[in-house]
C-alpha positions in Angstrom: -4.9 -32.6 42.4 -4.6 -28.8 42.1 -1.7 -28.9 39.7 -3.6 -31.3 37.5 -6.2 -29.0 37.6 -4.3 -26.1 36.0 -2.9 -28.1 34.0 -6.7 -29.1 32.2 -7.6 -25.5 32.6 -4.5 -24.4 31.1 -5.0 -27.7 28.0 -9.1 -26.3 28.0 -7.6 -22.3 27.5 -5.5 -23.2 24.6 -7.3 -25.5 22.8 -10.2 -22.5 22.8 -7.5 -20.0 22.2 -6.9 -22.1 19.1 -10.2 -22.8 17.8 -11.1 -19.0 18.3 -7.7 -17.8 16.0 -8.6 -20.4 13.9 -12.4 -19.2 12.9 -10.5 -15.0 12.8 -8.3 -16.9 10.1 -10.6 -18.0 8.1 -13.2 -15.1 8.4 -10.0 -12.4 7.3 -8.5 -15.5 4.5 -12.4 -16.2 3.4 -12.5 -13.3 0.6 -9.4 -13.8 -0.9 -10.1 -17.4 -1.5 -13.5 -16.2 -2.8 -12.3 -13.8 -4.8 -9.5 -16.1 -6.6 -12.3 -19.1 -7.0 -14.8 -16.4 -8.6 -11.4 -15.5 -10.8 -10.9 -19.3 -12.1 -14.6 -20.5 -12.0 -17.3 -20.9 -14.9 -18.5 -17.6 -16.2 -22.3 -19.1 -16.6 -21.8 -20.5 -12.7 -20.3 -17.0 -11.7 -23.1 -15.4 -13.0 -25.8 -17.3 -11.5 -24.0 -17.1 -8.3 -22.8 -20.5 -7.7 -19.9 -20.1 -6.6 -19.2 -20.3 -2.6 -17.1 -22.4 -0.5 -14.8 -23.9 -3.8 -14.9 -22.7 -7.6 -17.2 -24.8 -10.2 -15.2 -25.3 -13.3 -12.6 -24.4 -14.5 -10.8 -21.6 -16.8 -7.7 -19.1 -16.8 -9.1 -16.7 -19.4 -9.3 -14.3 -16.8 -5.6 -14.1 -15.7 -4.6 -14.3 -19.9 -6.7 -11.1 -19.9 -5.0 -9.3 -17.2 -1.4 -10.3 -18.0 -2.0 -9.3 -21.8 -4.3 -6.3 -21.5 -1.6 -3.5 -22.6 -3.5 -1.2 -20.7 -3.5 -3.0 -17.4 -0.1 -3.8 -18.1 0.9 -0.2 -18.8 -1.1 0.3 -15.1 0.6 -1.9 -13.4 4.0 -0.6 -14.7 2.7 3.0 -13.4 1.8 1.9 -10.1 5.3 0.4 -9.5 6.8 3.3 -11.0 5.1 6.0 -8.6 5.2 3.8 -5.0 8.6 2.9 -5.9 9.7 6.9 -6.5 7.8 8.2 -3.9 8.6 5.2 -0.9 12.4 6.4 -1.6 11.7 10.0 -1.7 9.2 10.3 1.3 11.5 8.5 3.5 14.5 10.2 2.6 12.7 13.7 2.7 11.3 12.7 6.1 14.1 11.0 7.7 16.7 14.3 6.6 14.2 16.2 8.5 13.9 14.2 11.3 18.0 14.1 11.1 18.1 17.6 11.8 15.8 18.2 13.7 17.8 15.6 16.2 21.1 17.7 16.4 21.7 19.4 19.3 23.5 22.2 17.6 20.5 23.2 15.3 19.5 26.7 16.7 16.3 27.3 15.2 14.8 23.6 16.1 12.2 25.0 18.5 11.2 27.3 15.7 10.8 24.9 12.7 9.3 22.5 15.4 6.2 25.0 15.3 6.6 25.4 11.7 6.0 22.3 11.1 3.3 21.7 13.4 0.8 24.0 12.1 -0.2 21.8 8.8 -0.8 19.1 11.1 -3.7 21.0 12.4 -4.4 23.4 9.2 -4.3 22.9 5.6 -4.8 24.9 2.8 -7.7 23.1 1.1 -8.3 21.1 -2.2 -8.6 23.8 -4.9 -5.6 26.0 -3.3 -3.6 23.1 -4.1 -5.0 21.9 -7.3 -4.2 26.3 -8.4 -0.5 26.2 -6.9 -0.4 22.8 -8.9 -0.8 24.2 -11.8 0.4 27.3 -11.9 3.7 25.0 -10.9 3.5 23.2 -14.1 2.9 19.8 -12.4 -0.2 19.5 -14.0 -0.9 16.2 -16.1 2.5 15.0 -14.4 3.2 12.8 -11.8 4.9 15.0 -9.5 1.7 16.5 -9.2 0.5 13.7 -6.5 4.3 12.4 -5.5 5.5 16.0 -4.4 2.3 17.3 -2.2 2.5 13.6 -0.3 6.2 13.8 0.1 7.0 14.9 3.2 4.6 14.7 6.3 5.0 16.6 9.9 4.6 13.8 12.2 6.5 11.3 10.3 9.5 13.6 10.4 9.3 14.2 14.1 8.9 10.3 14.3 12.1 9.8 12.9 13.9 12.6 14.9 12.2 10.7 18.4 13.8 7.2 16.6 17.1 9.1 16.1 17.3 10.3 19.2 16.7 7.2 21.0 18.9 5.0 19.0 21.8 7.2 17.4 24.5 8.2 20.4 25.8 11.9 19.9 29.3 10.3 20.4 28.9 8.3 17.0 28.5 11.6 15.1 30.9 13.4 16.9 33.3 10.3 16.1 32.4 10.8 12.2 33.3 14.5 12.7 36.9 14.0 14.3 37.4 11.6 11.0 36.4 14.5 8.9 33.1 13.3 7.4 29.7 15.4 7.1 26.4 14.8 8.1 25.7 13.2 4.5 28.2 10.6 6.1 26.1 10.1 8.9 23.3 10.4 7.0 23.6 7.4 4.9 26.5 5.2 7.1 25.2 5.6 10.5 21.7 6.8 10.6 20.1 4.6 7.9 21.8 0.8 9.2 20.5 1.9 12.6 17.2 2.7 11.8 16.1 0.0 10.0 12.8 -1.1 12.4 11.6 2.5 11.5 12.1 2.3 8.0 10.9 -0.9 7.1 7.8 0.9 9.0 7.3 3.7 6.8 8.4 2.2 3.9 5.4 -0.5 3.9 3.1 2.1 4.9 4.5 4.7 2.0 4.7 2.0 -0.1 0.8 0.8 0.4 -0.5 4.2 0.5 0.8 5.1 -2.9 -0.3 1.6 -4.3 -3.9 2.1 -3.7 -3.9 6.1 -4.3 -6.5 7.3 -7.0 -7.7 10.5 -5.7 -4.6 12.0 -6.9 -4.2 10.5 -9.9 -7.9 10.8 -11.0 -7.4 14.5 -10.2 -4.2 15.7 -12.1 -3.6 13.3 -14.8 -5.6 13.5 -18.1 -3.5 11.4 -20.1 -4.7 7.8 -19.8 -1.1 6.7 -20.5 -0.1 7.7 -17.3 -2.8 6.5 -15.1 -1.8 3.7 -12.2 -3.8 0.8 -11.9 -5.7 1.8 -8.7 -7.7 4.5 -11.0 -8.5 1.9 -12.9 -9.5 -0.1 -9.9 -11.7 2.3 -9.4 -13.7 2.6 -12.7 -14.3 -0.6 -12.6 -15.2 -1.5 -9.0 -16.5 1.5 -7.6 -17.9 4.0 -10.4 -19.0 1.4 -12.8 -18.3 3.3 -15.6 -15.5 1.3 -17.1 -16.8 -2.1 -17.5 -14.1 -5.0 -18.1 -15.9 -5.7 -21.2 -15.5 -2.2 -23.0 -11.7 -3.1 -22.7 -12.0 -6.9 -23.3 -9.9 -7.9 -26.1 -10.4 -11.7 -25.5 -12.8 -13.9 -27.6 -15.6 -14.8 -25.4 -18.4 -16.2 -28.3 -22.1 -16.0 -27.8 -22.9 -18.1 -31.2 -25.6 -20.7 -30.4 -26.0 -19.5 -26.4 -29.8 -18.7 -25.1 -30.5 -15.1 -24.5 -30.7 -16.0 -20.7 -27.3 -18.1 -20.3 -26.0 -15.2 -22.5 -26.5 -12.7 -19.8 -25.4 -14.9 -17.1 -22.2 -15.6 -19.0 -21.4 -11.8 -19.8 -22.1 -11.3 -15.7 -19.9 -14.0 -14.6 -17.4 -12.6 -17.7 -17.4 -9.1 -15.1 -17.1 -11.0 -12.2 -14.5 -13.1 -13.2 -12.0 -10.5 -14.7 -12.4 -7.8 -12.0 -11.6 -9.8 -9.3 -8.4 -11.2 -11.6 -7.2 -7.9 -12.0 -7.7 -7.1 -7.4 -5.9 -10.3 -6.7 -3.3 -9.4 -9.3 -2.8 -5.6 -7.7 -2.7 -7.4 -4.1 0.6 -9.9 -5.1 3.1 -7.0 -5.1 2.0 -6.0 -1.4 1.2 -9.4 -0.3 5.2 -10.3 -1.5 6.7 -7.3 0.3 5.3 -7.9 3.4 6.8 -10.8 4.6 10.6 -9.6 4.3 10.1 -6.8 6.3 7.4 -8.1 8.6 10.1 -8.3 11.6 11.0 -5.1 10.9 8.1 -3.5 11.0 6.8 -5.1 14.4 9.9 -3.3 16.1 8.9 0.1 14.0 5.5 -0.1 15.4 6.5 -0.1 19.1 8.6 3.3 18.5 6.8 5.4 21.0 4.7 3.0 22.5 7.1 2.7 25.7 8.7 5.3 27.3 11.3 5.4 29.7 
């Protein structure tokens, strides 16, 4: 009697287990689905706020927009550009350091360790770094946003805790005997066994250049050169790039109501801006899932200790 029981109470705690990860599902897929039925619905039913639960009509206008706009295009080409330069650079910048920082034989560890520790707590503000910018010559460039963000104190000691965990001394000392450097180790031995860590970083890296604006919006004048969160940003947050002001598609008002006009040039807005979100969330959403297992392990560096 007792076992069956458990075994209902066990049935009853699953199937609310379920129904409870079930509703968290759909609450965190709800505004994507939104957003991409507000991208293919009516403009005139966007407008007047029909859309909910499913889209009302139908159109692709929106996505034509996006994927001929040669500005959003030339955006998009930025941002991929910039996360792809600085993912490679801020990993291998941080992972060298941590490298280093690992060896036994590096006399002045305990002194760089504090080096390194103090902009962790200290920095040197916004308009010392926009001056040393430009008196660099990074201004207008990209390397005025890549190089700053490039290398980061607890990221490199993250890497040196990894390293030491996971590399044996006796693999590097083997690579010695056989007469190859630390740029052997570097790249044959360290990176292959790091990869849990990696994977980490690089999805963080690679997000956290993907939506960066501040940066952007700060040293770069030319619009050429701009990513597409900036533009993200105009439109979405500071309002003062509207979607139509760069609009090149045919949208006629001939013969429409002054009312059903406004609605249309609202749903028009709606429509496009959350085209051009979904379309900036597909090169994260795609990366994810390949390094997903990789990025569980990463996660846990640190969280046990022996």
């Amino acid at each position: 009697m007792s076992i069956k029981k458990e075994k209902l109470g066990s049935r009853t705690f699953d199937v609310i287990n379920y129904i409870i990860c079930g509703f968290i599902c759909i609450i965190c897929l709800y505004p994507f689905l939104y957003m991409f039925f507000v991208s293919i619905s009516d403009y005139e039913a966007v407008g007047m706020g029909q859309v909910r639960f499913l889209p009302v009509g139908f159109q692709l206008e929106s996505y034509e927009f996006v994927f001929k706009h040669k500005t959003l295009l030339l955006a998009f080409w930025n941002s991929i550009k910039y996360t792809v330069t600085y993912v490679i650079l801020y990993n291998l910048l941080n992972c060298m350091g941590g490298y280093v920082l690992s060896l036994k034989q590096f006399v002045i560890k305990k002194i760089v360790v504090v080096y390194l520790s103090i902009p962790m707590y200290v920095g040197g503000g916004l308009i010392a770094t926009f001056l040393l910018i430009r008196s660099m010559g990074l201004y207008n460039t990209s390397w005025a946003f890549l190089l700053p963000a490039a290398v980061s104190s607890g990221v490199i000691f993250m890497y040196m805790t990894y390293i030491r965990s996971n590399v044996p001394d006796e693999l590097r000392e083997s690579v010695y005997i056989d007469g190859g450097s630390d740029i052997t180790i570097l790249f044959n031995i360290i990176f292959p066994l790091i990869k849990p860590i990696l994977a980490t970083y690089c999805l963080i890296s690679a997000v956290s250049m993907w939506n960066e604006y501040f940066g952007p919006m700060l040293y770069l004048t030319d619009s050429s050169k701009v990513p597409i969160s900036t533009i993200l940003r105009d439109i979405l947050v500071v309002k003062n790039l509207s979607v139509a002001t760069i609009n090149d598609s045919s949208v006629s008002f001939e013969g429409i109501a002054m009312g059903r006009r406004q609605y249309i040039k609202d749903g028009l807005d709606r429509s496009m801006n959350t085209a051009i979100v979904l379309v900036a969330l597909i090169p994260i959403l795609i990366i994810y899932p390949f390094i997903q297992r990789y990025y569980v392990k990463g996660m846990m560096t640190g969280a046990v200790k022996g």
